[in-house]
C-alpha positions, 0 to 999 in steps of 0.5 A: 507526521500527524497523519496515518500512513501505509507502507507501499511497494511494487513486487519485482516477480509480476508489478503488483502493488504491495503493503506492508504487514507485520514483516511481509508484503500483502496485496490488499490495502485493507489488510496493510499495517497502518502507522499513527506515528512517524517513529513506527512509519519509518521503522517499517520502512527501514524494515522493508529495506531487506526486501528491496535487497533480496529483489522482492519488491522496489521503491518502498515508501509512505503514503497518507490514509485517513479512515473513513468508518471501518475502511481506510481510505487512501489521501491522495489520488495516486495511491486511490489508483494504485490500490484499484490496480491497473486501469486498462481494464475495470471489468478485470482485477482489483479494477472490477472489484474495488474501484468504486469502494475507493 
């Protein structure tokens, strides 16, 4: 795993996308642990298994980021929108406000 990658999930209460930081799950993409290797990427994964457990969120796994100066920026475009929110409305939401930094 040569490149960096960020923990992702869907919180069960209410959908949103979630990432991984230190043992919790936070909403912002900037704010998500970021791992250089594949032995810390799959220990936070492993990690992340309680929470599936206890039905706090769903389907954890690793994406692909890149940094771009100070921001990280999300490889593929699936994870661009995933962390721009939903996309039925852009004036609402991570939508109106992230969008266009992604």
């Amino acid at each position: 795993m040569a490149q960096a990658h960020i923990l992702t999930a869907n919180r069960l209460r209410d959908g949103e996308v979630v990432y991984w930081r230190g043992s919790a799950w936070v909403e912002d993409l900037d704010a998500a642990d970021i791992f250089a290797d594949k032995a810390s990427a799959d220990g936070a994964l492993k990690a992340a298994a309680s929470s599936v457990t206890d039905r706090i969120v769903v389907s954890p796994y690793l994406f692909e980021v890149r940094r771009d100066g100070d921001a990280i920026r999300p490889v593929k475009e699936r994870e661009i929108i995933r962390a721009a929110g939903p996309t039925i409305r852009r004036d609402l939401g991570k939508q109106g406000t992230r969008l266009v930094s992604l």
